[in-house]
C-alpha positions as CSV (number, residue, x, y, z in Angstrom):
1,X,1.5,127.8,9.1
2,X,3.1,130.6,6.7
3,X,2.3,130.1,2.9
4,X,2.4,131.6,0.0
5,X,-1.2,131.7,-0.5
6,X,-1.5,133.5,2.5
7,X,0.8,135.9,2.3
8,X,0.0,136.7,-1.3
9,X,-4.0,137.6,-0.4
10,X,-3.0,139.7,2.4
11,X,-0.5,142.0,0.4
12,X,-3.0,142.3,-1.9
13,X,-5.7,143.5,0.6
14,X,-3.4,145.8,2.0
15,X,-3.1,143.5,5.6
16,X,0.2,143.9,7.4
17,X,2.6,141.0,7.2
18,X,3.6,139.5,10.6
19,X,7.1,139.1,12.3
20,X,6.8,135.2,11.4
21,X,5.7,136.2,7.9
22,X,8.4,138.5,7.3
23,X,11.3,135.8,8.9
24,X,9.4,132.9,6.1
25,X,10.1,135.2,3.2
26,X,13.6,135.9,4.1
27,X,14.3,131.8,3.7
28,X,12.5,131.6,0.4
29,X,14.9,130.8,-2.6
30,X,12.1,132.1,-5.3
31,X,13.6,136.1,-5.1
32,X,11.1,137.1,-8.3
33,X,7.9,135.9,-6.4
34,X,8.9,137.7,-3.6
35,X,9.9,141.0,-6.0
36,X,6.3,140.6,-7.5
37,X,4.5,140.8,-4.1
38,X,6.5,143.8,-2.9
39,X,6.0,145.5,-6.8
40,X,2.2,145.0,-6.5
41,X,3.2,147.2,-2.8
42,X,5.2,150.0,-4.5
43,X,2.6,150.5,-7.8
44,X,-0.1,150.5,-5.7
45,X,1.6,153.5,-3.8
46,X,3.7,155.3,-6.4
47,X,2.4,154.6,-10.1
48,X,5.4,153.9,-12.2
49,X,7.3,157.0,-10.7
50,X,10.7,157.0,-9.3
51,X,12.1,159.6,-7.2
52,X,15.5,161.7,-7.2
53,X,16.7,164.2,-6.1
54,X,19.5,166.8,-7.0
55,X,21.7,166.4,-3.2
56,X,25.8,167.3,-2.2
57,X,27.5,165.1,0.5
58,X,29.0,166.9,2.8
59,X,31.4,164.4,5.7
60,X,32.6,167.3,8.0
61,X,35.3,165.2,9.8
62,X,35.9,161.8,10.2
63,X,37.8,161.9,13.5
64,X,35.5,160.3,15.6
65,X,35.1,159.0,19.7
66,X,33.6,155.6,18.8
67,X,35.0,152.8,17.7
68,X,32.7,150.7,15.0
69,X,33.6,147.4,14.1
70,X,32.1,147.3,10.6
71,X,33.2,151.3,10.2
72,X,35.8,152.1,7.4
73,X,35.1,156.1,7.6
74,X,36.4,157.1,11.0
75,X,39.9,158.1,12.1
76,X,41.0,158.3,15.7
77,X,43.6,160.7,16.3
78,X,43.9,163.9,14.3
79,X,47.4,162.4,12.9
80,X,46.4,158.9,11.4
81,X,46.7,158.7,7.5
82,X,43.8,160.0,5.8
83,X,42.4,161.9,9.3
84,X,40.7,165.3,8.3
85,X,38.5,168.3,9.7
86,X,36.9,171.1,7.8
87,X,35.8,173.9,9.8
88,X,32.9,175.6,9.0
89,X,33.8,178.6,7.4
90,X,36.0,176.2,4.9
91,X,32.9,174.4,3.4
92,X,30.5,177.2,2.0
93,X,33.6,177.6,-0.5
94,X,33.7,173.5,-0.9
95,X,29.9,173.5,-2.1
96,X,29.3,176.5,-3.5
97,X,30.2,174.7,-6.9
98,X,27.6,172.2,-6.3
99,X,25.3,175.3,-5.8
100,X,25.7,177.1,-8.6
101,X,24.9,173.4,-10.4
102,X,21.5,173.3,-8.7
103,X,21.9,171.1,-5.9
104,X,19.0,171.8,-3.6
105,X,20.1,169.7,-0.3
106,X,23.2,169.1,1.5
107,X,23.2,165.7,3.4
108,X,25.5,166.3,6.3
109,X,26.9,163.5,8.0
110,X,30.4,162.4,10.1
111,X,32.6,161.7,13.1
112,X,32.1,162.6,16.3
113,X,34.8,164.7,17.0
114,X,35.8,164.4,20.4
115,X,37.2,167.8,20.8
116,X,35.4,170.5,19.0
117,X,32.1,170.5,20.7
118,X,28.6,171.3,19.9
119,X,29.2,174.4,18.8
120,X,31.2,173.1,16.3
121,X,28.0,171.5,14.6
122,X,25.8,174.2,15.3
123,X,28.3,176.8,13.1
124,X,28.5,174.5,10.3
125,X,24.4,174.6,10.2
126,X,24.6,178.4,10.1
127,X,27.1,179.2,7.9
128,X,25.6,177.0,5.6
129,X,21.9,178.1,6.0
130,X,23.4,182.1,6.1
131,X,25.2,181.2,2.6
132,X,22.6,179.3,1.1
133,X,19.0,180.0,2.5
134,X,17.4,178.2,-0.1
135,X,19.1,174.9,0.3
136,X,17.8,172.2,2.4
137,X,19.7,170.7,5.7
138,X,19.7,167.3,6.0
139,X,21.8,166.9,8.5
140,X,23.0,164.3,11.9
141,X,21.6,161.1,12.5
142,X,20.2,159.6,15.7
143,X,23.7,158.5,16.9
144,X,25.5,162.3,16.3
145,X,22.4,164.0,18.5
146,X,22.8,161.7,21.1
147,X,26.3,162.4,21.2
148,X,25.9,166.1,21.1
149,X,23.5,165.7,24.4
150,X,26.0,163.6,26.4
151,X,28.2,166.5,25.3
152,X,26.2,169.4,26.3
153,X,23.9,167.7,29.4
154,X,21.2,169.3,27.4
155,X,17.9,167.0,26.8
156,X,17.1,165.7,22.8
157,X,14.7,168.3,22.3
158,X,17.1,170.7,23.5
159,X,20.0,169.9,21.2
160,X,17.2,169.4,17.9
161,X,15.6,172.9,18.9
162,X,19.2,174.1,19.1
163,X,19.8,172.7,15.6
164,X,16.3,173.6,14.4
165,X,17.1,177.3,15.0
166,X,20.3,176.7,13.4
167,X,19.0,175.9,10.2
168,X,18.2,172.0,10.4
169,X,15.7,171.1,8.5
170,X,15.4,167.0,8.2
171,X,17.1,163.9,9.2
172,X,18.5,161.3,7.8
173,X,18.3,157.9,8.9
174,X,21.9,156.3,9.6
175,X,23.6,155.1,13.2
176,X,20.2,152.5,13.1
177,X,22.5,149.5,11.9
178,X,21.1,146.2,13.5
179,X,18.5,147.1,16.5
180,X,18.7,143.7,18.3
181,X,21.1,143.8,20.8
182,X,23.1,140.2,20.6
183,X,24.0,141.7,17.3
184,X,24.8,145.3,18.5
185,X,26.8,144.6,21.3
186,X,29.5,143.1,19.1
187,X,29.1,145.9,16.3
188,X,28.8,149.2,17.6
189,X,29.0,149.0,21.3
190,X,29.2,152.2,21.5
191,X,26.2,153.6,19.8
192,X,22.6,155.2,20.6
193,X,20.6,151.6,21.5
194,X,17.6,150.8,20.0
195,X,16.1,152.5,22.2
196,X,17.4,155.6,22.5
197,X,18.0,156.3,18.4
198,X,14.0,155.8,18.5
199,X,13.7,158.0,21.3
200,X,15.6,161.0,19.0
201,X,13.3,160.1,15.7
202,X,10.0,160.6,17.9
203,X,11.6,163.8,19.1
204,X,12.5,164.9,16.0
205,X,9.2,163.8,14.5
206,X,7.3,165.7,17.5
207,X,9.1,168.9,16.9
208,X,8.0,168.5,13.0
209,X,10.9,167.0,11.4
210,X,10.8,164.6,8.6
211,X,13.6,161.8,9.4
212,X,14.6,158.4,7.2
213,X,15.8,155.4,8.6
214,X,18.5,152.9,7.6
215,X,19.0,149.4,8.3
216,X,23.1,147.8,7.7
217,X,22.8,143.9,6.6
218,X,25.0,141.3,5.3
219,X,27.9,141.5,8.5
220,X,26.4,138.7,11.6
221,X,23.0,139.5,11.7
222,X,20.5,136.9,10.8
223,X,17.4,137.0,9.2
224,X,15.2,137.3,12.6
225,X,17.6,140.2,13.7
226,X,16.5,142.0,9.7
227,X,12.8,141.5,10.8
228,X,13.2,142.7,14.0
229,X,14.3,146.1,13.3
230,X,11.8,146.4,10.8
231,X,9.3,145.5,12.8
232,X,10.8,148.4,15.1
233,X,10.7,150.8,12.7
234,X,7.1,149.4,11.7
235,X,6.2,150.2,15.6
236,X,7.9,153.8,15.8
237,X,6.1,155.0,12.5
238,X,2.8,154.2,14.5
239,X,3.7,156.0,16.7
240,X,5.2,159.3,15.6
241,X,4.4,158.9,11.9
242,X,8.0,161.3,10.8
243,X,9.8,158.3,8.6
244,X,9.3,158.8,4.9
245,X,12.0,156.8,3.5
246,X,13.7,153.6,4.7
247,X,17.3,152.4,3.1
248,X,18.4,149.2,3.2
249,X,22.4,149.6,3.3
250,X,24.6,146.0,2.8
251,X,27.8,145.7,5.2
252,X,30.9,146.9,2.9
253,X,33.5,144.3,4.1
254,X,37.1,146.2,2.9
255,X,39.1,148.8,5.3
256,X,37.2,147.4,8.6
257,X,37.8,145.3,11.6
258,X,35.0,143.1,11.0
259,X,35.1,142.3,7.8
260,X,38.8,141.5,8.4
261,X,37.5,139.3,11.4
262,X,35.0,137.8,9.1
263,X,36.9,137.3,6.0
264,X,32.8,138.5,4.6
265,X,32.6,138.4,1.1
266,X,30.6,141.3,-0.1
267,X,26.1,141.0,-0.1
268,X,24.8,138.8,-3.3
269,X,22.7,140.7,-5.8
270,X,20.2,138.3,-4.4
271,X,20.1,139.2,-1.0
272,X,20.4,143.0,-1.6
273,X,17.3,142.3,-4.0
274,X,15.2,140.3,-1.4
275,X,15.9,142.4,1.5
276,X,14.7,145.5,-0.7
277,X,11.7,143.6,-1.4
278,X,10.6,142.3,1.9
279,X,11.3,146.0,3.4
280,X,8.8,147.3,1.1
281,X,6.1,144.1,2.5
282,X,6.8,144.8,6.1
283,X,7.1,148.7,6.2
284,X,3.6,149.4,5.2
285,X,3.5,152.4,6.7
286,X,6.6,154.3,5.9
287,X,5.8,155.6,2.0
288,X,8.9,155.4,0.4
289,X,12.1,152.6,-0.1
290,X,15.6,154.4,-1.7
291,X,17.9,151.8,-3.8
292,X,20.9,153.9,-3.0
293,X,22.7,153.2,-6.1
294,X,26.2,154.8,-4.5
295,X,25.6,151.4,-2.4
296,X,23.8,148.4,-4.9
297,X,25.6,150.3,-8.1
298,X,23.1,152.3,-10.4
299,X,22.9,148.6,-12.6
300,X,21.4,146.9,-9.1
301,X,19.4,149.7,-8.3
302,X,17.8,149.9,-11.8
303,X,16.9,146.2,-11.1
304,X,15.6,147.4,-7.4
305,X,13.2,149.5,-9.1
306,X,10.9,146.3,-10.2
307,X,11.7,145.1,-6.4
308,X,9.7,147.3,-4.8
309,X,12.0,150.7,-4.7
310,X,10.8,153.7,-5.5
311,X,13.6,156.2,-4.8
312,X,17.3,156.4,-6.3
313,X,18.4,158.7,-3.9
314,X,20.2,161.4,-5.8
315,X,23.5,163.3,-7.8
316,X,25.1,162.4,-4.1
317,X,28.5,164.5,-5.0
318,X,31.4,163.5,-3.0
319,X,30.7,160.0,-0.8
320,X,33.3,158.9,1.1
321,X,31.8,157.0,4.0
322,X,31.0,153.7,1.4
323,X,33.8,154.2,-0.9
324,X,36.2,154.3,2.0
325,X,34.9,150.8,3.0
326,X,35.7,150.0,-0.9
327,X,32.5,151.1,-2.8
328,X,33.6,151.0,-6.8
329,X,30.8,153.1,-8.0
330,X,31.4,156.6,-8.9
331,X,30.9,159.4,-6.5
332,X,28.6,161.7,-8.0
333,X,25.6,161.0,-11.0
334,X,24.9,163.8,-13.6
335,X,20.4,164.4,-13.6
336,X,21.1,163.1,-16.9
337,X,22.5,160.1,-16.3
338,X,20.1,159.4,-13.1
339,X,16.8,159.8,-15.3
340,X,18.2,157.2,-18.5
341,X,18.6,154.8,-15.7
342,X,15.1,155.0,-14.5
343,X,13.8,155.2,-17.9
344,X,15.8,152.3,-19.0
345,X,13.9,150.6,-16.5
346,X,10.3,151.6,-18.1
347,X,9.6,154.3,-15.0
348,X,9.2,157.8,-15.1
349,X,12.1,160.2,-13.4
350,X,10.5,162.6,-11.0
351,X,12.8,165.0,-9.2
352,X,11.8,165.9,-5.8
353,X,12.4,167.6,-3.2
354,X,13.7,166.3,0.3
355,X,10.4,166.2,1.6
356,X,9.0,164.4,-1.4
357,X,7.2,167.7,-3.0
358,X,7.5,167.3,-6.8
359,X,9.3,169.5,-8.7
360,X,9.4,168.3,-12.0
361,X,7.6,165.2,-14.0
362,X,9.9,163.8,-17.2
363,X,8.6,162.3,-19.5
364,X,7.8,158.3,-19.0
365,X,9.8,156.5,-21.0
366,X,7.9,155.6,-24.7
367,X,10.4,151.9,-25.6
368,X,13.3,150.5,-24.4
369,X,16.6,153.0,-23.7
370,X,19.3,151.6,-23.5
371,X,22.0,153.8,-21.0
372,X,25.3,154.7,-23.0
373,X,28.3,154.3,-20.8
């Protein structure tokens, strides 16, 4: 039977926690014993550093073919209120001020525009990588290069070589949502399966890209359906080994059909906190866990940092897929700003790279600094 004894002398022999292990934490009230295991994780893997990075948003279009039931982004027909598409010889000009501030990535997510096709995609790639060689593309998760293949017939390694020679350079992690089906069926119907969205991470991870993955919680899941898919993930890193960061993103309840179905208050501090935690216990193989603060707030994610998070993603610029579900934090974070919130929270800033290279250490932090609003 699961205990605390157990549990606690296995984390700190570095064993892997069990599905039953990881469903017993999940309905344990005592969130700071929990935080402690999963901090005695993080330290032994990361020191006291914390990771940003300096990164521009870039949401191409949100006219989209699915239908999501938890989605606040995506419009359906190119005249609904708020519906928008940027071509791609609009956007260099959008972040080139972003450029000349330093950004070093552009995360590129969006709809799935049922009109433009592939090529669409591809151009925005090139334009970008022509303009800025030096910048890196993180660009189209699982579910977007699944739909680019039942667009084109072409295979997944197909449409990522295609998008490899186009300048993509990493992955990001979104479209995973819940893996287990009795929950997915009644989300996102739609989507990549489980199956399949692993399917396009081992590709990708085969033809050399780094990927993240993403997990959304706090809509109809339960706790078994959070362990499963991070037991899934746990399984796929085995296997192909290309995951290096896993975010944990709660269920944003305003501007969407289920959280008007559900009448869902928004994710406790206490549940975003615990399911940060247990992520880091279970995913012992995947190195890094990202409190995105666009998502917790940065005051959360400063807290996240002593829950096993080692990542506060970055200066994001521009988010609008969370703050069009009713996100209240601000879109963008100064460098400034980002490292007196880590070391208000006694760690040392480190800005990286996408791929986790190092680019510069700060100083750790020498007493208590308050962050000035």
């Amino acid at each position: 039977m699961t205990n605390w004894n157990d549990i606690t002398e296995k984390v700190h022999a570095g064993e892997r926690l069990s599905y039953d292990e990881g469903v017993w934490l999940f309905a344990q009230p005592d969130v700071i014993r929990i935080g402690k295991l999963a901090q005695t994780v993080r330290r032994r893997q990361h020191g006291n550093k914390v990771y940003f990075n300096k990164n521009r948003h870039i949401n191409p279009t949100n006219l989209c073919a699915y239908h999501c039931n938890f989605c606040s982004f995506a419009r359906f027909k190119p005249d609904s209120p708020g519906a928008y598409t940027h071509m791609p010889e609009e956007i260099p000009d959008m972040v080139r001020p972003a450029v000349e501030a330093g950004v070093r990535e552009f995360h590129i997510v969006g709809g799935l525009h049922p009109e433009l096709g592939f090529d669409y995609y591809v151009d925005i790639l090139k334009i970008l990588k022509r303009e800025f060689p030096h910048i890196h593309l993180k660009a189209f998760t699982a579910v977007e290069i699944d739909f680019f293949r039942e667009l084109t017939g072409m295979s997944h390694h197909e449409v990522l070589s295609t998008l490899i020679d186009a300048g993509l350079d990493s992955m990001p992690g979104g479209g995973a949502e819940i893996f287990h089906w009795d929950v997915r069926k009644k989300i996102c119907p739609e989507k990549a399966n489980q199956e399949v969205w692993m399917a396009v991470h081992d590709t990708a991870h085969r033809l050399g890209l780094k990927t993240n993955a993403t997990m959304l919680y706090g809509h109809i899941e339960q706790y078994e359906h959070r362990v499963h898919h991070l037991v899934a993930l746990r399984e796929q890193q085995d296997k192909s080994g290309g995951f290096q960061t896993f975010i944990p993103l709660a269920f944003h309840p305003e501007e969407n059909n289920l959280g008007r179905r559900l009448n869902r208050e928004w994710t406790t501090g206490i549940d975003d906190l615990k399911t940060l935690a247990i992520s880091r216990l279970m995913l012992d193989n995947i190195p890094h866990i990202k409190a995105y603060w666009v998502m917790l707030t940065p005051e959360l994610a400063q807290v996240a940092l002593s829950f096993g998070a080692n990542d506060m993603d970055g200066t994001i610029i521009e988010e609008k897929i969370y703050h069009d579900a009713g996100a209240r934090t601000s879109q963008e974070m100064t460098v400034s700003a980002l490292k007196k919130w880590i070391r208000a929270a006694g760690y040392q800033p480190v800005e990286r790279d996408t791929v986790y290279n190092e680019l510069e250490v700060f100083d750790a932090p020498t007493e208590y600094q308050p962050v000035m609003r």
